[in-house]
N, C-alpha and C positions, 0 to 999 in steps of 0.2 A: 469677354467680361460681361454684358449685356445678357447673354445667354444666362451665361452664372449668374446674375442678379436674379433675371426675371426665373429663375428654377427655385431660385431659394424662398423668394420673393410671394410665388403663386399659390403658395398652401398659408402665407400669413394672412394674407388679401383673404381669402377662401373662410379664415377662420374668423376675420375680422367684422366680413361682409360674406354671409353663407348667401349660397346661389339656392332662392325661394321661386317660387310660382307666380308668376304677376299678379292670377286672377285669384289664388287661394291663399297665399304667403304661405304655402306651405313647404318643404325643403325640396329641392330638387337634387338626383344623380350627381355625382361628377362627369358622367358620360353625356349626361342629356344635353343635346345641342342647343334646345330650346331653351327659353322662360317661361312653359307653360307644362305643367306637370302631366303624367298620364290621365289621372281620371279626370281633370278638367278637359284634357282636350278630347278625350271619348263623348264629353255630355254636349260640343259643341253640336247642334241639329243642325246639320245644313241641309240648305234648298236644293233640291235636287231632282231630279224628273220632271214632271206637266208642271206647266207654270200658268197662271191665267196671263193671254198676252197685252195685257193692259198695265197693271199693276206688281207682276212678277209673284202674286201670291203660290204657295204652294197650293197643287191640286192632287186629287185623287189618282190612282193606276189609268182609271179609267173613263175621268172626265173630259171633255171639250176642252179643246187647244184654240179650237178658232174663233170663242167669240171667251166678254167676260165675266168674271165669275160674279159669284152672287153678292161679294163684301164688294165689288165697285161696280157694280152695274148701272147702277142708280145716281152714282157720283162723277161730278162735273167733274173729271181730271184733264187737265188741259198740257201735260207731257205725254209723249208719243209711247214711251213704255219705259218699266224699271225693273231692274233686276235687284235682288238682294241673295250677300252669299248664305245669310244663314237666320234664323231665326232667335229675336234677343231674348235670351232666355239662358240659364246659366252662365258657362263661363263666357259667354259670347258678353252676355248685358255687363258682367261683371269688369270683365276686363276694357268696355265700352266706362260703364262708371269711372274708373278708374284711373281711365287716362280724361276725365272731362272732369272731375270732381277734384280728386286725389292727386291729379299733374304727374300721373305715374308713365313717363314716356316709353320707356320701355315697353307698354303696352300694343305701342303705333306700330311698330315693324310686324305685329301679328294681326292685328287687324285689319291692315295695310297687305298683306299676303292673302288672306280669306277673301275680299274685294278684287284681287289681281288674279285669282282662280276663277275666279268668278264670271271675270269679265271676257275672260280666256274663251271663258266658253259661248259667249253672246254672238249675237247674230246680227248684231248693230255697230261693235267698236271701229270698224274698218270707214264708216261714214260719217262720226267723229272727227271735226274740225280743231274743239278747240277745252277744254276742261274749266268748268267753274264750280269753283265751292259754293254749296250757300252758305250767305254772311250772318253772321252777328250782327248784333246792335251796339256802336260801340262801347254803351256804356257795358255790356256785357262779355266785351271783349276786353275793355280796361282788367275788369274786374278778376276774369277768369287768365288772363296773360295771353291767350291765344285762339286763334280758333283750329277745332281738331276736324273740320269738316276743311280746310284746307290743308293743314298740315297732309290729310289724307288724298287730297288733290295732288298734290304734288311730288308725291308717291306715284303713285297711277301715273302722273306726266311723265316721269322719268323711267317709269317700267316701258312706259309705250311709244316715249317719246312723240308727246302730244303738247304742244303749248295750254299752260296753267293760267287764266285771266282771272286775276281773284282782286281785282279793285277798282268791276265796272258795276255787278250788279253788288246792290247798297240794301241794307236792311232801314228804312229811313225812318221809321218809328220803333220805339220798343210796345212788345204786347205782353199778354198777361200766358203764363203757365197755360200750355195745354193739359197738362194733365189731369186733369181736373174735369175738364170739358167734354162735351160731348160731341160726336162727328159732328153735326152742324155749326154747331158754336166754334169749331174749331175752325172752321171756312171763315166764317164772321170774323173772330177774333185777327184772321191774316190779310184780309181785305186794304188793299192799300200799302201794306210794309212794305214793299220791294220795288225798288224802282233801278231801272239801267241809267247809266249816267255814260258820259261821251259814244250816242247808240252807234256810231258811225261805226266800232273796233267792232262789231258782231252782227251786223246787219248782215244778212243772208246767211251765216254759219250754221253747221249741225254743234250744239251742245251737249256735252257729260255733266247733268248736273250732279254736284259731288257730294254724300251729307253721310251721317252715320247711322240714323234709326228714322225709319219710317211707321206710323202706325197709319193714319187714316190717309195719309196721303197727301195733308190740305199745304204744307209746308211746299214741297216741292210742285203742287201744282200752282201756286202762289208765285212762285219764283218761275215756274213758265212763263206764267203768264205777262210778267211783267221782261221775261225774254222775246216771247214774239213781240208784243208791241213795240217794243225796238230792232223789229225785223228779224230776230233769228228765225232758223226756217225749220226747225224743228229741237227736241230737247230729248234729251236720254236720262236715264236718270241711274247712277250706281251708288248701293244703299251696301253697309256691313250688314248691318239688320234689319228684320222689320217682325 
């Protein structure tokens, strides 16, 4: 009987609520496994080849591996290195909007898989203790209902089977929009938000810090920094985009 329901059942669903594109709304196959239609997921750029070993920026066929590149050379980053799966731009940035603006969840298990390829490939995850998101502020966690930079943590936890700590390091001021700002402003602007609270739970651990878009960097070096001084003994850092 169940069977016969859900047979009669699945082309009203279908027609009631048609199977769209996360990042485009636009219709999807009945065959596509996915929620993300062809030519979004063709424009997704992902990171791929030379990385700069600092910041995980993409490099050239035939640039230096061993020192870094020329967007962080200059910049105090105080996390060990980051990797990022893909570049935010198209459906990458889209379906990133989307689930932080739009509460479009459906978004997460793909974004959440680009990160898990990703990480696949790293040279770091095996010395990973322990996974934390960076936090919100909570009035901006009220606001938005959740945060996607842990939601995304915990993904990753359960791929790897790595413990999730997302309610030690604290966002303890709110700041003002980076985007707007410039790389140094953006340093400035973070100076001081991040503090670890009970340091005991992470003293000496390697860290996954966990976030979804990086651009200068100042964010997740920020949230180092305020990790070793609570003794962790080094920080990683896995980014969907940057």
């Amino acid at each position: 009987m169940g069977s016969w329901v859900r047979h009669i059942a699945a082309p009203l669903v279908d027609l009631a609520f048609p199977r769209m594109c996360v990042a485009c709304n636009g219709g999807l196959a009945d065959d596509n496994p996915d929620r993300l239609c062809g030519p979004c997921q063709a424009v997704i750029k992902r990171i791929d080849g030379n990385r700069c070993p600092k910041c995980g920026e993409q490099l050239g066929p035939h640039s230096r591996t061993d020192q870094r590149c020329m967007i962080c050379r200059n910049v105090p980053l105080v996390f060990s290195k980051a990797s990022a799966a893909c570049r935010y731009e198209g459906s990458a940035r889209q379906l990133i909007l989307n689930l932080k603006y739009k509460r479009q969840m459906a978004a997460l298990p793909l974004l959440s898989e680009l990160m898990i390829g990703d990480l696949e490939r790293a040279d770091f995850l095996d010395r990973v203790d322990v996974i934390v998101p960076v936090p919100l502020h909570w009035r901006r966690r009220l606001w938005r209902g959740f945060n996607q930079s842990e939601l995304l943590a915990r993904r990753l936890g359960k791929r790897f089977s790595i413990p999730v700590c997302a309610n030690r390091l604290r966002r303890i001021r709110p700041t003002a929009s980076q985007t707007r700002l410039r790389r140094a402003e953006r340093f400035e602007n973070l100076k001081g938000a991040f503090r670890v609270e009970g340091k005991n739970g992470l003293a000496g651990k390697t860290v996954l810090l966990c976030d979804d878009v990086m651009t200068t960097g100042a964010t997740a070096s920020e949230c180092s920094r305020a990790l070793r001084e609570a003794g962790v003994k080094a920080t990683y850092v896995a980014l969907v985009a940057r």
